[in-house]
C-alpha positions in Angstrom: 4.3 -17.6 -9.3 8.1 -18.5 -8.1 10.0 -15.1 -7.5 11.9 -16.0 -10.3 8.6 -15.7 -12.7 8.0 -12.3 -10.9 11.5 -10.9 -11.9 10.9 -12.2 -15.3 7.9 -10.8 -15.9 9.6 -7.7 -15.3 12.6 -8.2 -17.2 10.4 -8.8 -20.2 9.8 -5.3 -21.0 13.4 -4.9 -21.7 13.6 -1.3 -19.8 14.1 -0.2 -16.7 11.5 -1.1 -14.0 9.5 0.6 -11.1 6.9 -1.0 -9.8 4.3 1.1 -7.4 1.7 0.1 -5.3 -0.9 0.9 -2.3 -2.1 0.0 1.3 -4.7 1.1 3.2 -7.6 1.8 0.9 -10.1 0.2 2.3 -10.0 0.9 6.1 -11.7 3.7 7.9 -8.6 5.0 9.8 -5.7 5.7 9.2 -3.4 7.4 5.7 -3.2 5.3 2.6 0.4 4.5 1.7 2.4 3.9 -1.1 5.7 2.3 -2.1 7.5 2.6 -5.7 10.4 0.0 -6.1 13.2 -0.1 -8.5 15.8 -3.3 -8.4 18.8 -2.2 -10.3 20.9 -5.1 -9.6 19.1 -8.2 -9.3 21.4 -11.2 -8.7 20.6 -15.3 -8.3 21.4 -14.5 -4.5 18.7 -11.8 -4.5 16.0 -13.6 -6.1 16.6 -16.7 -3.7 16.7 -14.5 -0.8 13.4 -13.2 -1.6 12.0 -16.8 -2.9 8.7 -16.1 -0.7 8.2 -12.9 -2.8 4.6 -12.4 -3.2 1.3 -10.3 -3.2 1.8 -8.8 0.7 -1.9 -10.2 1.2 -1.2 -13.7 0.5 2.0 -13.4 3.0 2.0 -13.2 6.7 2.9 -10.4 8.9 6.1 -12.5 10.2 7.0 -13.3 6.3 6.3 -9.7 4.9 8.7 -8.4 7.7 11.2 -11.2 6.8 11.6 -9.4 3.3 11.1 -5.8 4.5 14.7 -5.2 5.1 16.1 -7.6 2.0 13.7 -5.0 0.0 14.6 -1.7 1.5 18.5 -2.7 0.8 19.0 -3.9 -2.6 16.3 -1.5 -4.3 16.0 2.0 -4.9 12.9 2.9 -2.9 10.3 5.6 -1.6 7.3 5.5 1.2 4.5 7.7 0.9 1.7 9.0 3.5 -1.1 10.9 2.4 -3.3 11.4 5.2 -6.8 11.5 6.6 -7.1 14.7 6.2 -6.3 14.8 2.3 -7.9 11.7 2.0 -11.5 13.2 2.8 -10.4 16.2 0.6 -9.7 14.4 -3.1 -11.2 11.0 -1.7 -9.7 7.6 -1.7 -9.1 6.8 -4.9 -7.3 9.9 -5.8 -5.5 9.6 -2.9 -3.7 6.6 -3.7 -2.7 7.7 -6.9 -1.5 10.6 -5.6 0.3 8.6 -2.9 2.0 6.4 -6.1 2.4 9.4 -7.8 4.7 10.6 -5.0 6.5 7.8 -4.6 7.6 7.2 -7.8 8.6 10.5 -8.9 10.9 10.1 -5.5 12.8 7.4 -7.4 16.1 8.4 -9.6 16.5 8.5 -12.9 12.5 7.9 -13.8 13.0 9.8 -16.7 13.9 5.9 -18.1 11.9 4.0 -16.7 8.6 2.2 -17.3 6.3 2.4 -13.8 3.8 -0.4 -13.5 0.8 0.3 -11.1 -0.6 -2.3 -9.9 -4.0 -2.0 -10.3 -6.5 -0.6 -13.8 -6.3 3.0 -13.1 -3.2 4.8 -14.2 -1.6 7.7 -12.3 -3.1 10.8 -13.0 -1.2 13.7 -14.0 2.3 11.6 -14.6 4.3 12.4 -17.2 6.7 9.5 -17.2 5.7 6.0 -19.3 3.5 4.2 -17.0 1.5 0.6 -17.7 -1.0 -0.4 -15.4 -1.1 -4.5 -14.3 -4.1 -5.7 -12.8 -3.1 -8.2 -10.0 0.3 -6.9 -10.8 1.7 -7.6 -7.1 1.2 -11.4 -8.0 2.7 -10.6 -11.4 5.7 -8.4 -10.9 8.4 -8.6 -8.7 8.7 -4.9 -8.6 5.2 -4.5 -8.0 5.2 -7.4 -5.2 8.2 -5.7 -3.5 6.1 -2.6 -3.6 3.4 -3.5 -2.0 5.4 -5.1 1.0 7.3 -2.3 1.6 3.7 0.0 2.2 1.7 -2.4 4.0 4.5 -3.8 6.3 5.1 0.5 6.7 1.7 1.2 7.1 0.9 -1.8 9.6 3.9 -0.2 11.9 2.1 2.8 11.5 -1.3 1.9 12.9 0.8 0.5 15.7 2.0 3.6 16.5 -2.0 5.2 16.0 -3.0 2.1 18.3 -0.9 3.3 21.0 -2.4 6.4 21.3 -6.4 5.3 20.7 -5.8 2.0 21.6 -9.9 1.7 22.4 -10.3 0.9 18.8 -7.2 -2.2 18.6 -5.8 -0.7 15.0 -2.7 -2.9 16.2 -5.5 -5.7 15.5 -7.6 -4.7 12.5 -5.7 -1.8 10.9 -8.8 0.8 10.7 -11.1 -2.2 9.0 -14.5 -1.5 10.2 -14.7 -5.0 11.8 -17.3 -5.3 14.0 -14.9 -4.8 17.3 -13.9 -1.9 15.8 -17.8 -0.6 14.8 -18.9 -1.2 18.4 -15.9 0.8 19.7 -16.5 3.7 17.1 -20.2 3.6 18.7 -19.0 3.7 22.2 -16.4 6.3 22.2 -16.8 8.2 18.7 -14.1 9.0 15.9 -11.0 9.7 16.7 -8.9 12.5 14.7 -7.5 9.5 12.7 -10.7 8.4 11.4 -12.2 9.0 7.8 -15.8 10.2 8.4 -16.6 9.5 4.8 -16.2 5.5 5.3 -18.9 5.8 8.7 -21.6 7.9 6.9 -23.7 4.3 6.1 -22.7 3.2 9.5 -24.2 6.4 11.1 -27.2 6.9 8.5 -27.9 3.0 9.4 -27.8 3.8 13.3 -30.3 7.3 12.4 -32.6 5.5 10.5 -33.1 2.4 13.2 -33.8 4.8 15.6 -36.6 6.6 13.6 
């Protein structure tokens, strides 16, 4: 879809929009973040200068940075951690929504809006109108600008993480359990950033060869 298609399928529903979405599910280190996005003022100039507007998985690291800034400026926004710690507490899933949760309800004037999460699970707990999209950061603009802003956040993040266990290259895979990263997990353990519950298999495989 053009980033014009994305804006429209927003304006469609004829109300105020906030779009919310997540990074960092799947990976074994690391938070899970979330972004909630709002475009009040969305101009022809706007929607050209984010014409590359997409899912942040079917855009490039250099392209999703391109738009981080054009994002953050011309929207009403909020960034959202929740970390390892939490995660292995309430698990992934509920983590994320809590993340969303979080971010939206950081956003003014909710009270007004309609939140789309991207995704089929709606945010538990919420007591705003909410409408999940599935594949909605391919659908919705807000959605799409969402998701840019946590995964671009949350990439600078495992920068940062790599820095300081850099054994593991998270500046490479981001906490996916590629095999690089496995082999260095088996060579030098988890770090304090890692989410034990995503290594049990790996571990219970290693056990059960050595039986």
């Amino acid at each position: 879809m053009t980033s014009q298609e994305l804006f429209n399928f927003d304006r469609d529903f004829n109300t105020r929009i906030i779009g919310t979405d997540e990074a960092g599910r799947g990976p074994a280190a690391g938070g899970v973040f979330a972004s909630a996005v709002c475009f009040e003022k969305i101009t022809s100039g706007l929607i050209k200068d984010l014409g590359i507007l997409n899912d942040s998985k079917k855009l490039s690291a250099k392209k999703r940075e391109l738009i981080y800034d054009v994002i953050k400026n011309n929207t009403l926004n909020k960034i959202v951690c929740v970390e390892v710690d939490e995660i292995e507490k309430i698990n992934i899933l509920n983590a994320s929504l809590k993340a969303m949760k979080l971010a939206c309800s950081g956003i003014a004037d909710i009270a007004g809006s309609l939140v789309l999460v991207d995704g089929n699970k709606l945010i538990r707990d919420f007591a705003y109108p909410q409408k999940y999209v599935i594949k909605g950061d391919s659908k919705s603009a807000s959605i799409a600008a969402a998701s840019i802003l946590a995964k671009v956040t949350r990439d600078r993040y495992m920068q940062k993480l790599h820095e300081e266990f850099p054994m593991y290259n998270w500046a490479k895979n981001a906490g996916y359990l590629t095999k690089e990263h496995l082999t260095a997990i088996d060579k030098y353990g988890l770090s304090k950033y890692h989410r034990p519950s995503f290594l049990r298999k790996h571990f219970l495989a290693i056990s059960s060869s050595k039986e």
